[in-house]
LUMNUTOR-840412 format. One record per residue (C-alpha): residue number from 1; residue in three letters; x, y, z. Coordinates in steps of 0.2 Angstrom, whole numbers. Layout:
LUMNUTOR-840412
+------+------+-------+-------+-------+
| resi | resn |    px |    py |    pz |
+------+------+-------+-------+-------+
|  NUM |  ALA |     X |     Y |     Z |
...
+------+------+-------+-------+-------+
This chain:
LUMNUTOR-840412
+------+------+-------+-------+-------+
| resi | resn |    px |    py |    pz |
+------+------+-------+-------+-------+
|    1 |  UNK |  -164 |  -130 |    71 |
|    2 |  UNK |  -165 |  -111 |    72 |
|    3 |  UNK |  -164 |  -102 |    55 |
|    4 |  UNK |  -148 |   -95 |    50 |
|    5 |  UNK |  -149 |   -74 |    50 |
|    6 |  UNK |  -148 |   -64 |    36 |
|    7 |  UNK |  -129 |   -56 |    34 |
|    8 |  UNK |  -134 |   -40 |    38 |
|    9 |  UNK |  -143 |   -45 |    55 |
|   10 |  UNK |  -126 |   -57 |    58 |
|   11 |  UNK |  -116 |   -44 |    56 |
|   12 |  UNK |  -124 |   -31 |    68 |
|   13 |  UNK |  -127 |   -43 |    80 |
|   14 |  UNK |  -108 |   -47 |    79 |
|   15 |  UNK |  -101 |   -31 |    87 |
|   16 |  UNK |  -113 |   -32 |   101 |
|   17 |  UNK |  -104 |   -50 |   109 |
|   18 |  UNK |   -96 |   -49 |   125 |
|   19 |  UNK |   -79 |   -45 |   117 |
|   20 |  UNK |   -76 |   -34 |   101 |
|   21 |  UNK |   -76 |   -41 |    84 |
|   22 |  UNK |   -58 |   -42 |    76 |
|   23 |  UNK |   -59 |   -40 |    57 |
|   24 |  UNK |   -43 |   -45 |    49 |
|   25 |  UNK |   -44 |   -35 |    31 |
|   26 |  UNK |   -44 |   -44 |    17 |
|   27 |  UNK |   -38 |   -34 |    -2 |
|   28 |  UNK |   -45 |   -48 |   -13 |
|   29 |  UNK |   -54 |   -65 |   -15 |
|   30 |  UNK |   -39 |   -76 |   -10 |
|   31 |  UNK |   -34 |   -66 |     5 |
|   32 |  UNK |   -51 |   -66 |    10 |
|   33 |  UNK |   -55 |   -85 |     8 |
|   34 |  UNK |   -40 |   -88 |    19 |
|   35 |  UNK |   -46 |   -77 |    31 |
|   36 |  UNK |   -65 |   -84 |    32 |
|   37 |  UNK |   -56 |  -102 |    33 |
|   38 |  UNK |   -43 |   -96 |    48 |
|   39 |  UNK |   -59 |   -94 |    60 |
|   40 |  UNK |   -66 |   -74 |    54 |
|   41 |  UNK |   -83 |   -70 |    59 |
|   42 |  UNK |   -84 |   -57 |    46 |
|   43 |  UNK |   -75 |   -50 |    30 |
|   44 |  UNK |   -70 |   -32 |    31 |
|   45 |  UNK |   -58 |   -24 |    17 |
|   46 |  UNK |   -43 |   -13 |    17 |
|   47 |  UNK |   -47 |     1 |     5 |
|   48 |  UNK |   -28 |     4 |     4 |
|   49 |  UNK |   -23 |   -17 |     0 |
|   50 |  UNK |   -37 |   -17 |   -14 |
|   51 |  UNK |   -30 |    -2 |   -24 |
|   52 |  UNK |   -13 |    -9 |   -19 |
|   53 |  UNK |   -17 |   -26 |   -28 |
|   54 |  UNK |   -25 |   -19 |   -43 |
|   55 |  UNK |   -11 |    -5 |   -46 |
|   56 |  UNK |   -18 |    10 |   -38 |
|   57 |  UNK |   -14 |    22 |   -25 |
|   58 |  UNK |   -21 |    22 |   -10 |
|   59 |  UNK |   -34 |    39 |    -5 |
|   60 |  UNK |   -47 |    38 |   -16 |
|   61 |  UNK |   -39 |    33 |   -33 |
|   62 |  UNK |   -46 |    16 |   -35 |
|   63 |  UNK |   -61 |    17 |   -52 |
|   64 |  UNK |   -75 |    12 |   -43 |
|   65 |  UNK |   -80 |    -2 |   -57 |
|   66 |  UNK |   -64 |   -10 |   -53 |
|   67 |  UNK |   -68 |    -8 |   -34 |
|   68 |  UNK |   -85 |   -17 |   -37 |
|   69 |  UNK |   -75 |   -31 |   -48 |
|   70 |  UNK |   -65 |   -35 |   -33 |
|   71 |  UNK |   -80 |   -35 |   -21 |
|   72 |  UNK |   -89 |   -48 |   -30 |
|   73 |  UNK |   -75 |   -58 |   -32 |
|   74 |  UNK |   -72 |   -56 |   -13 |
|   75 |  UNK |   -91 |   -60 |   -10 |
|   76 |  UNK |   -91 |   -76 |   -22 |
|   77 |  UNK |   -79 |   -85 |   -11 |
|   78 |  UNK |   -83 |   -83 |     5 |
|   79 |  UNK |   -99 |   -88 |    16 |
|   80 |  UNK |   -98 |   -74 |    29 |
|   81 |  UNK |  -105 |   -55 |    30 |
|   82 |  UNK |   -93 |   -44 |    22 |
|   83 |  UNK |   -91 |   -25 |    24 |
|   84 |  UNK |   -81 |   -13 |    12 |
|   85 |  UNK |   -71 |     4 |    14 |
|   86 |  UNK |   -77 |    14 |     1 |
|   87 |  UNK |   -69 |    29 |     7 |
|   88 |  UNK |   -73 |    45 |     4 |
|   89 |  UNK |   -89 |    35 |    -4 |
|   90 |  UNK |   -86 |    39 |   -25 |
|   91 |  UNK |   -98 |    56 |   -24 |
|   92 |  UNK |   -99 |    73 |   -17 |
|   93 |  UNK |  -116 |    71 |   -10 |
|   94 |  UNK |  -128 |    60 |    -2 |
|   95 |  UNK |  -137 |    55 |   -21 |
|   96 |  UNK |  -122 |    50 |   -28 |
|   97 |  UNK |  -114 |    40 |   -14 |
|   98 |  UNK |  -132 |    33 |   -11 |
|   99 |  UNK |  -131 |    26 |   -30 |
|  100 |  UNK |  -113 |    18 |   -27 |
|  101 |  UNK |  -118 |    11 |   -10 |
|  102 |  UNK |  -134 |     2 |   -17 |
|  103 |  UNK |  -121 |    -5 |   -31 |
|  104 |  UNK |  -109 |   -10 |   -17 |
|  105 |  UNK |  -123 |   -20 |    -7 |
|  106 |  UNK |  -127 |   -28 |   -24 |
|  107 |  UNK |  -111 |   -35 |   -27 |
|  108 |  UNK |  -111 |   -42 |    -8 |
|  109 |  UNK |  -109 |   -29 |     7 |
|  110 |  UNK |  -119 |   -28 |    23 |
|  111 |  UNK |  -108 |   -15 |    28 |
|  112 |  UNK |   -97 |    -1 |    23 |
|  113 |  UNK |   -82 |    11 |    28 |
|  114 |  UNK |   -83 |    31 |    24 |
|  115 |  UNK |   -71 |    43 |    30 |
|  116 |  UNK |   -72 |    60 |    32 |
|  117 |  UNK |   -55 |    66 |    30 |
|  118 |  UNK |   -49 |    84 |    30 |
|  119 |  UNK |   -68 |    89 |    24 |
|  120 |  UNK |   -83 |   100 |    36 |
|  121 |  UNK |   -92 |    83 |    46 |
|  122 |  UNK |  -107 |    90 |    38 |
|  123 |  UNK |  -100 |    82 |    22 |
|  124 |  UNK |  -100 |    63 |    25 |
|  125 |  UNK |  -118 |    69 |    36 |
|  126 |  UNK |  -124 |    71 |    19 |
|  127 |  UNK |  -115 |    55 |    11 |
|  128 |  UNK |  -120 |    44 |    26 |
|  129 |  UNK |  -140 |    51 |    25 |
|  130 |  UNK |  -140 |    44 |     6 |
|  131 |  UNK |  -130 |    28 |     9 |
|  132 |  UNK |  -145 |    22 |    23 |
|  133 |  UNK |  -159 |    32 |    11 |
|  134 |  UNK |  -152 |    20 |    -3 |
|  135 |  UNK |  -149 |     0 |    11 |
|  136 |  UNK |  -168 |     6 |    16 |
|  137 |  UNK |  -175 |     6 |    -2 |
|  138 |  UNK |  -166 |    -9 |    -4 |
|  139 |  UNK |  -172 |   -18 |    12 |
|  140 |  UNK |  -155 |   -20 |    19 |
|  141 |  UNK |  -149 |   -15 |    37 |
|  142 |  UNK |  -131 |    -7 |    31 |
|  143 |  UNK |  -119 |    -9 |    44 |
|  144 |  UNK |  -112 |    10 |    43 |
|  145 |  UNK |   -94 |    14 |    49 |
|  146 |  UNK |   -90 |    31 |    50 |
|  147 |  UNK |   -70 |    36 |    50 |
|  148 |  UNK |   -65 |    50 |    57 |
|  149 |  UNK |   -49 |    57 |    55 |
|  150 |  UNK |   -49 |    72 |    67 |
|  151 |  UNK |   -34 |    61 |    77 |
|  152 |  UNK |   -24 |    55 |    61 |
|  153 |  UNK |   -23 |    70 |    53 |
|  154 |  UNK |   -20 |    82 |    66 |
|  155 |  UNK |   -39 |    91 |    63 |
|  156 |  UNK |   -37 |   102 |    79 |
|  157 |  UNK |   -25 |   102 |    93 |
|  158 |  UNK |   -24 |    88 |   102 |
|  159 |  UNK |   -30 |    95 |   119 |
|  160 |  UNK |   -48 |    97 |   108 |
|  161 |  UNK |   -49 |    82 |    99 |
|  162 |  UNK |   -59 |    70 |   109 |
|  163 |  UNK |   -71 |    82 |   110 |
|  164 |  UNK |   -71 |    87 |    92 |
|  165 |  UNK |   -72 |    67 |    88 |
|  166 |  UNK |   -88 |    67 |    99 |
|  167 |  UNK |   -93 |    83 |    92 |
|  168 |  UNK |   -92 |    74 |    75 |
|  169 |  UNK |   -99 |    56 |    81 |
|  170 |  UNK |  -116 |    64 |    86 |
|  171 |  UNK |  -117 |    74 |    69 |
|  172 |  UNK |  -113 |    54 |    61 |
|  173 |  UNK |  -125 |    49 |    75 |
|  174 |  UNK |  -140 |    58 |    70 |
|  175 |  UNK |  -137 |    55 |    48 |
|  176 |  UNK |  -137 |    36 |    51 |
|  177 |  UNK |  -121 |    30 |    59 |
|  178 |  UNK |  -120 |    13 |    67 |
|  179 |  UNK |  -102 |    12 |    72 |
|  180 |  UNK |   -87 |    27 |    75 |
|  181 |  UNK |   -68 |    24 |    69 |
|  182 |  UNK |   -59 |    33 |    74 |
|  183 |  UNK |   -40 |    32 |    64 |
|  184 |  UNK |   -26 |    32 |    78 |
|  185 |  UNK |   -35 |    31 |    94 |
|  186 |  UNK |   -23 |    24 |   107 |
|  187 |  UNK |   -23 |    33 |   123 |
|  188 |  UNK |   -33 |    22 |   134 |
|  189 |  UNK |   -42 |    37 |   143 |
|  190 |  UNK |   -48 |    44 |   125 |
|  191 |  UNK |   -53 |    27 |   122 |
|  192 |  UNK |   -64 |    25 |   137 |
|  193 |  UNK |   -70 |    44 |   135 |
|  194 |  UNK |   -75 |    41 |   117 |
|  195 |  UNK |   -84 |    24 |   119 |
|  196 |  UNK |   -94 |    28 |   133 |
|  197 |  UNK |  -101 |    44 |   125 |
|  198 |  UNK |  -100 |    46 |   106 |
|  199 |  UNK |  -115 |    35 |   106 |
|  200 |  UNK |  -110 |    24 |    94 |
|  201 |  UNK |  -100 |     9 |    92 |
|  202 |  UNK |   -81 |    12 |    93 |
|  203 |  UNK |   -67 |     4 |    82 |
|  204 |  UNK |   -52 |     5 |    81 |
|  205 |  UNK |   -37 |    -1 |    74 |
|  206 |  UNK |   -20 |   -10 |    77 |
|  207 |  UNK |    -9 |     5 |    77 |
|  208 |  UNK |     9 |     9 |    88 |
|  209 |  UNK |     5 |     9 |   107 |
|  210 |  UNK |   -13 |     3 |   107 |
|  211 |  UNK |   -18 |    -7 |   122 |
|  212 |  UNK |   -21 |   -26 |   122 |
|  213 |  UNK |   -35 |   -34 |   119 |
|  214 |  UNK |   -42 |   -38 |   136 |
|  215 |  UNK |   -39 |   -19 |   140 |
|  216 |  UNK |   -49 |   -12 |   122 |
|  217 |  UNK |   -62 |   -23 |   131 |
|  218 |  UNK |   -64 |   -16 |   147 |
|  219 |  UNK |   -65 |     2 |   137 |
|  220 |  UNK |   -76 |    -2 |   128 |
|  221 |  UNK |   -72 |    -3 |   109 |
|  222 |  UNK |   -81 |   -15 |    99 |
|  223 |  UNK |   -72 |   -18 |    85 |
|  224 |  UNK |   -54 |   -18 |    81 |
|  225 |  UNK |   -46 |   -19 |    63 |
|  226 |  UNK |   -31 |   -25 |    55 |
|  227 |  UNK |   -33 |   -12 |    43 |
|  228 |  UNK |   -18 |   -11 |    28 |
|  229 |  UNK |    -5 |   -20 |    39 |
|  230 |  UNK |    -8 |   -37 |    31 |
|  231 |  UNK |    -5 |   -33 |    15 |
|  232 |  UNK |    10 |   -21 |    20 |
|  233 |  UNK |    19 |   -36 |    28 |
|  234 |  UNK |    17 |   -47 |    13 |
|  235 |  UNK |    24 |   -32 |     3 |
|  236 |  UNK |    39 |   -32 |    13 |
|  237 |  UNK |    43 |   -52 |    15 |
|  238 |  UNK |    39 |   -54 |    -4 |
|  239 |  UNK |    51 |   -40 |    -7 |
|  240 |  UNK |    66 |   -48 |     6 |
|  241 |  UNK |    61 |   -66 |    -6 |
|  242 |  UNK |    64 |   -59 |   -21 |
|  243 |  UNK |    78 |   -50 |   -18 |
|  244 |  UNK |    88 |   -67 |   -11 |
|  245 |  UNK |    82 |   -76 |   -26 |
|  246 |  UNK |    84 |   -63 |   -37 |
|  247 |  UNK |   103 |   -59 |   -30 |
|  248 |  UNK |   108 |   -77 |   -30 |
|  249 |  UNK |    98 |   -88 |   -41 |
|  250 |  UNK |    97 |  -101 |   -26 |
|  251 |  UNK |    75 |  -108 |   -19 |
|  252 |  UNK |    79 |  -112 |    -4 |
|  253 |  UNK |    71 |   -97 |     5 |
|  254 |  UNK |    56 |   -99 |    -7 |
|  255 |  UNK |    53 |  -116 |    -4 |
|  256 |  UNK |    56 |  -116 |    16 |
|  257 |  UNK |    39 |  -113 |    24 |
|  258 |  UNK |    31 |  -112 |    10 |
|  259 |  UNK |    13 |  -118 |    11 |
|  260 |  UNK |     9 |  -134 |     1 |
|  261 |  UNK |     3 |  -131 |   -20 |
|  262 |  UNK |   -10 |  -146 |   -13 |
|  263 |  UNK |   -17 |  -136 |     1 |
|  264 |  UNK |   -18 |  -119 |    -7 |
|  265 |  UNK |   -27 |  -125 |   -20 |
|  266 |  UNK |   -40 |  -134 |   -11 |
|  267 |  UNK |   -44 |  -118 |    -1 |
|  268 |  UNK |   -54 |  -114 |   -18 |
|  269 |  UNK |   -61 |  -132 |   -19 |
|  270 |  UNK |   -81 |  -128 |   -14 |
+------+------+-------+-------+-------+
């Protein structure tokens, strides 16, 4: 019998299969032990979902000992490699977001999310540099996902922003990077554009008009995430539930469909 890898081996070797690794986002240990037990290969967190479920704002508002809290809880219960969206990353510089990274890998990540958002690339070149400074010292191969938001939030014009995206994943590229997200990339030609050049790894996520899966395939992305719509679903039919109940008294709705106390509770049983 071969040895099992390490997580952080099994989890870069996931996103170089022959098909791209679809991480469904979990926001907290029972999301993501339902998800590990529905087939997942690997863990990876919405940012957004976690501050949700702890009463936060989502963009970098979550206190980052209540963010660890929740990754351990996360990491207790599951058996698989997990990743974390740490955003912005907790620092202004490459010391500081090397300090919380080493804390994140201690309570359980192999990977992690930073984004750059509206600042210079040269910023989260400087937060990446110090998150692999501080995997290294800790013997760990860190799995680094770097966002950039160039499409999202409307950075440049559109006509210039796959190239400023490439422009940006060769600046993420040379501080460290493994992988490239790329917040609302849809068009199948930028897709295609971006994969084969930015020299990293491309991810994407399930966003209005993205191609199907057999077509992110064939252009090459590697990972595709479920991002925040999870939780933002559940928000929503909770909501519709409540409401009924709340308007009429009557369970019906609550019970139909319901999954069984029995089975929910055996989810936790090992």
């Amino acid at each position: 019998m071969q040895p099992t890898p390490p997580r952080d081996a099994a989890f870069q070797a996931l996103h170089r299969l022959d098909q791209p690794l679809y991480l469904a986002n979990a926001w907290d240990a029972g999301s993501a032990r339902l998800i590990a037990q529905s087939g997942a290969q690997a863990i990876a967190t919405t940012s957004a979902g976690i501050a949700w479920s702890l009463g936060y704002q989502d963009g970098n508002k979550l206190p980052l000992d209540e963010h660890l809290a929740a990754v351990r809880r996360i990491a207790r219960v599951i058996d698989l490699p997990l990743s974390v969206d740490i955003e912005g990353g907790y620092g202004s510089n490459g010391l500081e977001v090397g300090d919380v990274v080493a804390r994140m890998i201690d309570a359980g990540a192999v990977g992690i999310n930073m984004e750059d958002g509206s600042t210079a690339p040269e910023v989260l070149c400087e937060k990446i540099a110090g998150a692999r400074a501080a995997a290294q010292r800790l013997g760990v191969r860190l799995y680094i996902n770097a966002r950039t938001d160039v499409l999202a939030r409307g950075l440049v014009a559109p006509a210039r922003q796959p190239a400023e995206v490439l422009r940006r994943a060769a600046l993420y590229r040379a501080a460290g990077a493994d992988g490239l997200f790329v917040l609302g990339l849809v068009n199948p030609d930028d897709i295609a554009h971006i994969a084969a050049d930015c020299g990293l790894l491309l991810n994407v996520i399930a966003w209005q008009g993205l191609p199907s899966a057999a077509e992110l395939r064939r252009l090459g992305v590697r990972r595709v995430s479920a991002g925040s719509w999870l939780p933002q679903q559940l928000w929503q039919t909770t909501r519709r539930l409540v409401s009924a109940f709340l308007a009429s008294g009557e369970a019906g709705a609550l019970l139909d469909g319901a999954a069984p106390y029995a089975e929910v509770n055996a989810a936790y049983s090992n």
